[in-house]
C-alpha positions as CSV (number, residue, x, y, z in Angstrom):
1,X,-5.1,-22.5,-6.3
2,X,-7.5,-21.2,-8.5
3,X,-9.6,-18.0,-7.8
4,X,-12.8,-16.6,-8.7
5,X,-12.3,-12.6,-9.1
6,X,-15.0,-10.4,-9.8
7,X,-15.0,-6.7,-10.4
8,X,-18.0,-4.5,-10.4
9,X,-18.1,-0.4,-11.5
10,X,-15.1,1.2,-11.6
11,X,-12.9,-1.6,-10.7
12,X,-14.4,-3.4,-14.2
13,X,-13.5,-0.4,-16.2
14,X,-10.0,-0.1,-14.7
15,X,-9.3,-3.6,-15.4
16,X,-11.2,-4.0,-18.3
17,X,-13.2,-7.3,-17.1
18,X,-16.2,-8.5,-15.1
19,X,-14.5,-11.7,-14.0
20,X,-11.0,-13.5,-14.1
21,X,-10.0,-16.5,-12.7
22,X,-6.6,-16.6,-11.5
23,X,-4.6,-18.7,-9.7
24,X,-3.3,-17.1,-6.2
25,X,-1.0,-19.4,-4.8
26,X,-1.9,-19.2,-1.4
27,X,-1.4,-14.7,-2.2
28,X,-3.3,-12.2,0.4
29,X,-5.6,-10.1,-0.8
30,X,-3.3,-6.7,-0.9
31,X,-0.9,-8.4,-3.3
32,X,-3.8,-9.6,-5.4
33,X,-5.1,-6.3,-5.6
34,X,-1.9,-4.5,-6.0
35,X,-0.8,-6.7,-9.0
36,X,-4.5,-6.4,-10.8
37,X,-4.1,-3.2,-10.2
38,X,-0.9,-1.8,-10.7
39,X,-1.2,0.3,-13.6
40,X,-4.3,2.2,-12.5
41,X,-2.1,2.9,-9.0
42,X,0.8,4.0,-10.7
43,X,-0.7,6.4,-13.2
44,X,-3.2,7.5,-9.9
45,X,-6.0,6.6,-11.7
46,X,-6.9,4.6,-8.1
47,X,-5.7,4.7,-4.9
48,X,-5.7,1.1,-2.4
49,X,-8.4,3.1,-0.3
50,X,-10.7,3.7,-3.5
51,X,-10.7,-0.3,-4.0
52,X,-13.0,-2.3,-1.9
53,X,-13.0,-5.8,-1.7
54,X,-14.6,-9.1,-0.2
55,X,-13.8,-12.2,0.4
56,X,-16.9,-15.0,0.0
57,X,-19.0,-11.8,-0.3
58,X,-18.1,-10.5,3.0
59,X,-16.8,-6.8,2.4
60,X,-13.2,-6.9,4.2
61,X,-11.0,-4.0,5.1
62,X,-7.9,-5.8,6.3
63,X,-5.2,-8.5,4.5
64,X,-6.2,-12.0,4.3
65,X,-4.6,-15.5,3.0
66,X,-6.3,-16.3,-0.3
67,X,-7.9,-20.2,-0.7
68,X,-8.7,-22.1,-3.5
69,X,-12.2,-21.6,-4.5
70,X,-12.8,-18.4,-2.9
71,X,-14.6,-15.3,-4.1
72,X,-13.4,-12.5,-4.5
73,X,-14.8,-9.5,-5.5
74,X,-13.3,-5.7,-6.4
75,X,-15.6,-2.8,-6.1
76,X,-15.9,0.7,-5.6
77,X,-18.0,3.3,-3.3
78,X,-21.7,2.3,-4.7
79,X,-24.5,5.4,-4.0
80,X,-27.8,5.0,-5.1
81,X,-31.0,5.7,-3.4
């Protein structure tokens, strides 16, 4: 199943990438996350709570199965004003 991910801010710059597409395999979302990420969390450049993350553009907090064609995105804290 192939997967549109997106990054945005600091995610981009930790992974090096606005966009990938990857295939997930039916993955959650952690795994995805921990494995595109898995330098940056070892070297504690990130922590999982400094990566948020949606689904179909809905920002979600918790684990969830992976479909083909979904979006997903990677982002961190944005401030602005």
């Amino acid at each position: 199943m192939v997967t549109d991910v997106l990054f945005f801010g600091k995610m981009a710059d930790i992974v090096g990438s606005r966009s990938q597409r990857l295939d997930v395999g039916g993955e959650y979302l952690f795994t995805v996350r921990d494995r595109l990420f898995a330098d940056a969390l070892a070297a504690g450049r990130v922590t999982p709570s400094d990566i948020r993350m949606s689904v179909n553009r809905l920002v979600v907090t918790g684990d969830v199965a992976l479909n083909a064609n979904d979006e997903v995105a990677f982002f961190s804290l944005f401030s602005g004003g």
